[in-house]
C-alpha positions as CSV (number, residue, x, y, z in Angstrom):
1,X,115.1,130.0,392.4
2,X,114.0,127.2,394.6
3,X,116.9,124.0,394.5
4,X,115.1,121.2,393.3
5,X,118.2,119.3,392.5
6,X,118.5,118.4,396.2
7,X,115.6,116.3,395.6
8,X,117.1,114.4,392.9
9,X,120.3,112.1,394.1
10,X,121.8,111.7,390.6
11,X,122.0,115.4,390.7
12,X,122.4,116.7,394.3
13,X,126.1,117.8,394.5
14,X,127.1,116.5,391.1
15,X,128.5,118.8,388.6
16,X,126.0,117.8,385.5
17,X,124.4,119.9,383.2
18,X,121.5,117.4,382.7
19,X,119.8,118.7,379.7
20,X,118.5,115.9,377.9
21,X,114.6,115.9,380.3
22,X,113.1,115.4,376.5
23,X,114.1,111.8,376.2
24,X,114.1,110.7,380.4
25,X,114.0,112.6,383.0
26,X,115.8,112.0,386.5
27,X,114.2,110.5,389.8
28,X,113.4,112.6,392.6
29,X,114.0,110.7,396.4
30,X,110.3,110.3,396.7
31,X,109.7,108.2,393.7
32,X,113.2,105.8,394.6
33,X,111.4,105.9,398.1
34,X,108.2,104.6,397.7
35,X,109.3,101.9,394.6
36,X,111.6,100.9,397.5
37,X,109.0,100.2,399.8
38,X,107.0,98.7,397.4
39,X,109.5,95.9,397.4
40,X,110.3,95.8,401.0
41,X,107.1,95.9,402.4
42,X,104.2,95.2,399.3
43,X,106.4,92.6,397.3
44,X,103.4,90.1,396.0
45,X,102.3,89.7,392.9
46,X,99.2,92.4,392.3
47,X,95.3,90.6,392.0
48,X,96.4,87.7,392.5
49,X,97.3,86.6,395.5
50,X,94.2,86.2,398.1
51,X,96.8,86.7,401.3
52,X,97.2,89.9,403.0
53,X,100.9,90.8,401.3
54,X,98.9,90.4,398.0
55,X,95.9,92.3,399.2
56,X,98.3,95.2,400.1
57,X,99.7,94.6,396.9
58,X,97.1,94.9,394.9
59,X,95.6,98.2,396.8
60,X,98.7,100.1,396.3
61,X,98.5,99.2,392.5
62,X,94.8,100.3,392.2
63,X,95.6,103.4,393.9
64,X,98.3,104.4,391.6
65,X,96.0,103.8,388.6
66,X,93.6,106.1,390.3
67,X,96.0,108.6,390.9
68,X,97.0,108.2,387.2
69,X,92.8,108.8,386.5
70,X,92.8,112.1,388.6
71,X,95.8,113.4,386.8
72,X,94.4,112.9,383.5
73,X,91.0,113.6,384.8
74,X,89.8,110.0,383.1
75,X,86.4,109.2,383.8
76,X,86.3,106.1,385.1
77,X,90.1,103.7,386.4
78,X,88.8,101.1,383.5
79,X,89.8,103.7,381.2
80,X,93.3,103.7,382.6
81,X,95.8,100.8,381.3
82,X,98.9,100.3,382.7
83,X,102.0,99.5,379.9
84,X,105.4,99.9,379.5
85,X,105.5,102.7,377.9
86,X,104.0,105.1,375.4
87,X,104.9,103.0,372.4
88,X,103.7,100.1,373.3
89,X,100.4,101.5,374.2
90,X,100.3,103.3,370.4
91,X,100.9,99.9,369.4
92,X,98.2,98.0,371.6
93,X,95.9,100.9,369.6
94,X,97.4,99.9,366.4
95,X,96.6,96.2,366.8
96,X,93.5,95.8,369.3
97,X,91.9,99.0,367.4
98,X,93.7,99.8,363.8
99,X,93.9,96.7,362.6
100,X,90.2,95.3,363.8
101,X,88.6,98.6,362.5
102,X,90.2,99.9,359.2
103,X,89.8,98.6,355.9
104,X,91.5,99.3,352.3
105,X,90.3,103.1,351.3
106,X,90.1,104.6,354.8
107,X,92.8,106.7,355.6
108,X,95.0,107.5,358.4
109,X,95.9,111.1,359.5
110,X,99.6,111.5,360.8
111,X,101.1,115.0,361.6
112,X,104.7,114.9,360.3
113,X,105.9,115.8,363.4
114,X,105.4,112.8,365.2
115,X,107.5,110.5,367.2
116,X,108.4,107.0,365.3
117,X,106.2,105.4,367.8
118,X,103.3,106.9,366.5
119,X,104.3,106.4,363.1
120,X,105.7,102.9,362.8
121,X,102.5,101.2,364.2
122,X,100.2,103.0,361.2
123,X,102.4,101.7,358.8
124,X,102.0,98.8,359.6
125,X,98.3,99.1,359.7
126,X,98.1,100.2,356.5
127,X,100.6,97.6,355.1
128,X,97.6,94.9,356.7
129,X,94.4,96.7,356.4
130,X,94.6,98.5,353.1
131,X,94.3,101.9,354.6
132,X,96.2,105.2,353.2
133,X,98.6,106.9,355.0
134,X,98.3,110.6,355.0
135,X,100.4,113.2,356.3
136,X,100.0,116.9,357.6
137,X,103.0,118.8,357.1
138,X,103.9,121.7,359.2
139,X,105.0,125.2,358.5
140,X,109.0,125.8,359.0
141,X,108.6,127.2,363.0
142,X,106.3,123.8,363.8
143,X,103.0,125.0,363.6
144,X,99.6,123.7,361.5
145,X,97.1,125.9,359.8
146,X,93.7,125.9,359.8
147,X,93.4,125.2,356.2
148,X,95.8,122.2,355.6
149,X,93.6,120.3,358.4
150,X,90.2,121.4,357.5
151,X,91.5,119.8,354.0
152,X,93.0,116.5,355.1
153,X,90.4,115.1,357.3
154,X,87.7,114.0,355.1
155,X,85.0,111.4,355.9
156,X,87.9,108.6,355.3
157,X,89.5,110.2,357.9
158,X,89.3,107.1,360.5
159,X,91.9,107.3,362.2
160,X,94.2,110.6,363.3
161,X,97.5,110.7,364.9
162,X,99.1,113.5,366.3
163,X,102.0,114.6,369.3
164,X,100.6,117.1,372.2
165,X,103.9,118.5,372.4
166,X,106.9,117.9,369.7
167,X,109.8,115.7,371.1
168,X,111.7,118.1,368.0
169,X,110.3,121.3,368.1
170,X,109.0,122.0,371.6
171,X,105.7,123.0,369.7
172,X,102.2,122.7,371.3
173,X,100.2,121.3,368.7
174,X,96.8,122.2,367.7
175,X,94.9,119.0,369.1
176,X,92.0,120.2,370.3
177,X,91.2,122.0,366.4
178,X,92.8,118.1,365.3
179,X,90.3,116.6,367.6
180,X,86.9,118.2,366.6
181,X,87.9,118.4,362.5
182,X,88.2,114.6,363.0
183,X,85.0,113.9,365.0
184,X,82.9,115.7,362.7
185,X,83.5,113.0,360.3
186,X,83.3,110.3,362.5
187,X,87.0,109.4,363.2
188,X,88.7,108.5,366.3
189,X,92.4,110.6,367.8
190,X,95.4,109.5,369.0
191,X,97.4,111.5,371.1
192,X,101.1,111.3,372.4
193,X,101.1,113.2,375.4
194,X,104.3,111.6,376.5
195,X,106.7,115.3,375.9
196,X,103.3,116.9,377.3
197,X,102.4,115.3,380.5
198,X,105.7,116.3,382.4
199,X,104.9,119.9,381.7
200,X,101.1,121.0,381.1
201,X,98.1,119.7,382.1
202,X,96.4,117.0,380.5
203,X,92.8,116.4,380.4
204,X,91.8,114.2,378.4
205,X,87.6,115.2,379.1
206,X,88.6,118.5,378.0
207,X,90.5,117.3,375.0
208,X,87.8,114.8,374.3
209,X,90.6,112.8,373.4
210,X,89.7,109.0,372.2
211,X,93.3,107.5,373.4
212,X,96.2,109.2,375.0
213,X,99.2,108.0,375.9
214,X,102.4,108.7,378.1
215,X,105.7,107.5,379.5
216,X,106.5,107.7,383.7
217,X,110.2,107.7,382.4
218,X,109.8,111.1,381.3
219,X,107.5,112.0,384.1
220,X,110.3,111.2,386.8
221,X,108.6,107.8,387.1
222,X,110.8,104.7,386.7
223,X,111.4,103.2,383.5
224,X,108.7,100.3,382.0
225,X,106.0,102.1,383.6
226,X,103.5,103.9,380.7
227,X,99.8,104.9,380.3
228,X,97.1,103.9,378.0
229,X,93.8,106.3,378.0
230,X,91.3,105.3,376.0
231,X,86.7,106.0,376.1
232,X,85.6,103.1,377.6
233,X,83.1,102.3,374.8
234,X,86.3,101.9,372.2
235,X,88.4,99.5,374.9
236,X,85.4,97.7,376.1
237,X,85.2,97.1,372.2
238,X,88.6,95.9,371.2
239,X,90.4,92.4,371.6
240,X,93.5,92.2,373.6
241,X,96.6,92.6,372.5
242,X,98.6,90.2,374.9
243,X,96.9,86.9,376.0
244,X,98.0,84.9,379.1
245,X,98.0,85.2,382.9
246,X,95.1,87.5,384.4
247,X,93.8,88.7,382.4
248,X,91.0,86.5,381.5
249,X,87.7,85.6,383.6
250,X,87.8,81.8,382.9
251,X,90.0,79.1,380.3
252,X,88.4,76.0,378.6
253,X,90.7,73.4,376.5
254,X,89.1,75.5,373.6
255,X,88.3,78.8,374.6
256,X,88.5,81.9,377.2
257,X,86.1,84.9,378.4
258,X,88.6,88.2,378.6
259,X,89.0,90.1,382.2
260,X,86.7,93.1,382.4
261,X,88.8,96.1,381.9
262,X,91.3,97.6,382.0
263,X,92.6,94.2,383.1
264,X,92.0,92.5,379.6
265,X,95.1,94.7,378.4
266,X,97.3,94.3,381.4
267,X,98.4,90.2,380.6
268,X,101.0,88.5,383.1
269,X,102.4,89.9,386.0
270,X,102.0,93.8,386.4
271,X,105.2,96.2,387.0
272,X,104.0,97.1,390.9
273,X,107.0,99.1,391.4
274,X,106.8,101.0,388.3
275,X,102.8,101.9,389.1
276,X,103.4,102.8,392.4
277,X,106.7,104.5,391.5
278,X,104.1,106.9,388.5
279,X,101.7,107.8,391.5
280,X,104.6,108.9,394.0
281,X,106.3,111.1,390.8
282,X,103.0,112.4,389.9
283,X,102.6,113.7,393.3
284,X,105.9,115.0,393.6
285,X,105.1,116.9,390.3
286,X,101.8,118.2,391.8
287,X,103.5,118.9,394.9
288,X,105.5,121.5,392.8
289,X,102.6,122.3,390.4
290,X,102.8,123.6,386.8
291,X,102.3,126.7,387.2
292,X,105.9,126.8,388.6
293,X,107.2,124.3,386.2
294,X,105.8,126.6,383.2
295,X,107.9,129.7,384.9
296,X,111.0,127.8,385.4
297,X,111.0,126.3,381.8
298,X,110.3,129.3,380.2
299,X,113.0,131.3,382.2
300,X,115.3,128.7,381.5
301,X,114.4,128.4,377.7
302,X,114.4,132.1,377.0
303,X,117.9,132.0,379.1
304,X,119.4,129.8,376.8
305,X,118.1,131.1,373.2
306,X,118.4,134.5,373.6
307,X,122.4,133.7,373.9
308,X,122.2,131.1,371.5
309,X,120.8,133.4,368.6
310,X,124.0,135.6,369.7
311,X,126.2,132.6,368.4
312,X,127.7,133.0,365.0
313,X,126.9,129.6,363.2
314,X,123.8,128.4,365.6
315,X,120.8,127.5,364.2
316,X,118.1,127.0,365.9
317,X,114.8,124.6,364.8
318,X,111.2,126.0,365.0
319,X,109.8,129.0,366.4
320,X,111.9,132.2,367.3
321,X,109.6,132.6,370.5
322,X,111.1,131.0,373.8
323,X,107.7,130.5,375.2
324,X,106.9,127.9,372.2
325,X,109.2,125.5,372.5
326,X,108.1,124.0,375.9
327,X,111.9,123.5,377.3
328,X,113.0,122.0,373.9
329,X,115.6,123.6,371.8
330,X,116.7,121.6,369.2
331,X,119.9,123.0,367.3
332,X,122.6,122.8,364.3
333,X,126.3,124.4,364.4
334,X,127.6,125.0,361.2
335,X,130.5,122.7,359.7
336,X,129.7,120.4,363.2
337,X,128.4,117.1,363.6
338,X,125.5,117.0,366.1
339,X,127.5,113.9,367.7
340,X,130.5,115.8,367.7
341,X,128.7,118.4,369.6
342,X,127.2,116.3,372.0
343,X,130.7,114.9,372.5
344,X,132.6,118.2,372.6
345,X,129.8,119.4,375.3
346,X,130.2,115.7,377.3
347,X,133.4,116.9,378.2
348,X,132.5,119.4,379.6
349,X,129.6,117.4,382.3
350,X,126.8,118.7,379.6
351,X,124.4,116.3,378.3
352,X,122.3,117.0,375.2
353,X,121.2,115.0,373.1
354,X,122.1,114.0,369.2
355,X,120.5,112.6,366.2
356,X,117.3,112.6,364.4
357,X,115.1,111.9,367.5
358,X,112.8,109.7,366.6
359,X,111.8,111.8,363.9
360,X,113.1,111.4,360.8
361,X,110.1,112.3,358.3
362,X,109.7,115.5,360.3
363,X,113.3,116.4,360.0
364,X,113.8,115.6,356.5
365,X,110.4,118.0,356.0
366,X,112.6,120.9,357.7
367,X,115.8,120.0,355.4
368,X,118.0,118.8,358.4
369,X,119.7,115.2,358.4
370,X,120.2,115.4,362.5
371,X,120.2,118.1,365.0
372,X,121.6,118.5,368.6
373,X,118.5,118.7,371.2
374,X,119.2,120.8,374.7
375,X,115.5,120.1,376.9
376,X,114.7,121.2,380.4
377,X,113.0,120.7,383.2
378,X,112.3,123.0,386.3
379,X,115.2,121.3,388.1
380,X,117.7,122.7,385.8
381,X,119.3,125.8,386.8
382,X,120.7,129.0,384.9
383,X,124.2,127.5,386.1
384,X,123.5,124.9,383.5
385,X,122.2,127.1,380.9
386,X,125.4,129.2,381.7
387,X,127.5,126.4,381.1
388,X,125.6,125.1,378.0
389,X,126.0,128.4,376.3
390,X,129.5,128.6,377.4
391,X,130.7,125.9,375.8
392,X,128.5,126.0,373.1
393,X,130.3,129.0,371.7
394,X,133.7,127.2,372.0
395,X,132.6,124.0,369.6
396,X,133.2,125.6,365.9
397,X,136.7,126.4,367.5
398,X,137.8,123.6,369.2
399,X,136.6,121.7,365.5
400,X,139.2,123.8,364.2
401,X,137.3,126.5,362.2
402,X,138.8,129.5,364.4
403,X,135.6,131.5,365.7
């Protein structure tokens, strides 16, 4: 297997099992690279300044947007906003589009296996606008039937809401089938690529999606960087959601005339860095392509549940099948705390993660308080799968239950 870790200077020569790529991933060289020279040689403020530092500036922001368009294969860079991250680009939908287009007895679609990101904002819609909450519940291994959506979305059906890729489960969700169901009768979709973008390709023509977001942290970008898709015809539509510094045309004592987008959603000064930081790590990604990401992850994945299934007391969440969890294997040990468990593997340089996930409806629906979460990325190697096993079949022993 190639060494990808030499790319990566947290993990070249260390001696961690980084296993927690579901909630950020690391930084290759290139991205610290190029948000380096962003600041050493571009540092003006983007569209604003009329000099040439500001010109370059700018450029190398526009260029990272359309990097961002290709990847996504957007339409047009207008249909490309820049935020800080996917949640606060499900909550610019919530506001600029929920809140200005529902009204009481319209309904809102949430699979239960959402991140609280792309919960939290509906509630709050519906607590304003009236609107009903609905949720689709999955089977016990993650996935939707037909049946269950075909008898949810109904002509209320205004607004749906639904995760590529679980954050929990690892599970590619049915989006496309999601998608049409909901068209038919006139609503819009909202999907949260941000657990899918690092690993499969996203296109959000082919998806016909209406808005789709992600995160650069979990794309190897750097943190505060995150991306807002939506048609053009919906945010050419919708009011702001922040209001201030450029991104308005022209300011009277009494009134203003919006920028033309995507610039009426990107208000104050713009994180440069962070943009130019999403293009470099969505070339390095390219660079190594899915196709060998996809191999890695599954190797890896298979690697690590086909010992885990050998280990009295492990439970494992979702599917049996390695190749549908997408590098996410989320886990219970019997009599053990997940935080002990994330402690007891600390020790030992493995990192997991611990908790509910962002996910509690989801995880009460599968009749678990919290759960342990081990996720990869194609820079992990079987040496930390090995070591991850290793020590997972030491926890119920070293908590004193002598297995």
């Amino acid at each position: 297997m190639t060494d990808y870790k030499k790319d990566f200077p947290l993990l070249a020569g260390s001696d961690i099992a980084y296993l927690d790529n579901a909630a950020t991933a690391q930084r290759p060289e290139a991205v610290l690279k190029a948000v380096e020279d962003f600041y050493t040689k571009k540092n003006a403020n983007p569209l604003r300044g009329l000099y040439e530092l500001g010109i370059e500036a700018t450029e190398a922001y526009e260029a990272a947007r359309e990097r961002v368009r290709e990847f996504i294969n957007a339409g047009k860079t207008s249909e490309v906003v820049f935020t800080r991250n996917s949640t606060e680009s499900l909550n610019l939908i919530a506001y600029s589009y929920g809140l200005t287009s529902l009204k009481a007895g319209d309904e809102i679609l949430i699979s239960i296996d959402n991140h609280h990101s792309n919960i939290l904002p509906w509630q709050m819609v519906s607590r304003q606008t009236g609107a009903k909450l609905v949720y689709l519940e999955c089977q016990p291994d993650g996935s939707y039937r037909d049946e269950d959506m075909e008898a949810l979305v109904t002509e209320k059906t205004k607004i749906a809401a639904m995760p590529q890729i679980s954050n929990v489960l690892g599970r590619r969700n049915p989006v496309e089938k999601l998608t049409k169901l909901v068209h038919e009768k006139g609503g819009v979709i909202v999907i949260d690529a941000a657990q899918s973008a690092p690993h499969i390709p996203v296109d959000v023509q082919a998806l016909d999606a209406d808005f789709l977001v992600f995160s650069g942290h979990k794309l190897m970008a750097p943190m505060g960087i995150g991306v807002l898709y939506g048609k053009e015809t919906l945010l050419d539509a919708m009011p702001p959601f922040l209001t201030g510094g450029e991104m308005i045309d022209s300011v009277s004592r009494e009134s203003a005339v919006f920028a033309e987008l995507p610039h009426k959603f990107e208000a104050g000064t713009v994180n440069g860095g962070g943009a130019v930081g999403l293009q470099a790590a969505i070339d390095y990604l390219m660079n190594v392509g899915f196709d060998e990401v996809r191999k890695r992850e599954e190797l890896l994945t298979t690697r690590a549940m086909t010992a885990m299934q050998q280990i009295p007391g492990v439970h494992i969440q979702g599917s049996d099948k390695p190749e549908e969890h997408n590098g996410i294997i989320s886990f219970t040990v019997d009599g053990v705390h997940p935080h002990d468990i994330a402690s007891i593997l600390d020790a030992a340089n493995v990192n997991v993660r611990a908790g509910h996930h962002c996910a509690q409806p989801l995880l009460k629906h599968l009749g678990v308080f919290a759960t342990a979460r081990a996720s990869f990325a194609f820079y992990n190697t079987e040496e930390d799968i090995d070591r991850f096993v290793q020590n997972l079949k030491e926890i119920r022993r070293k908590m004193g239950y002598g297995e």
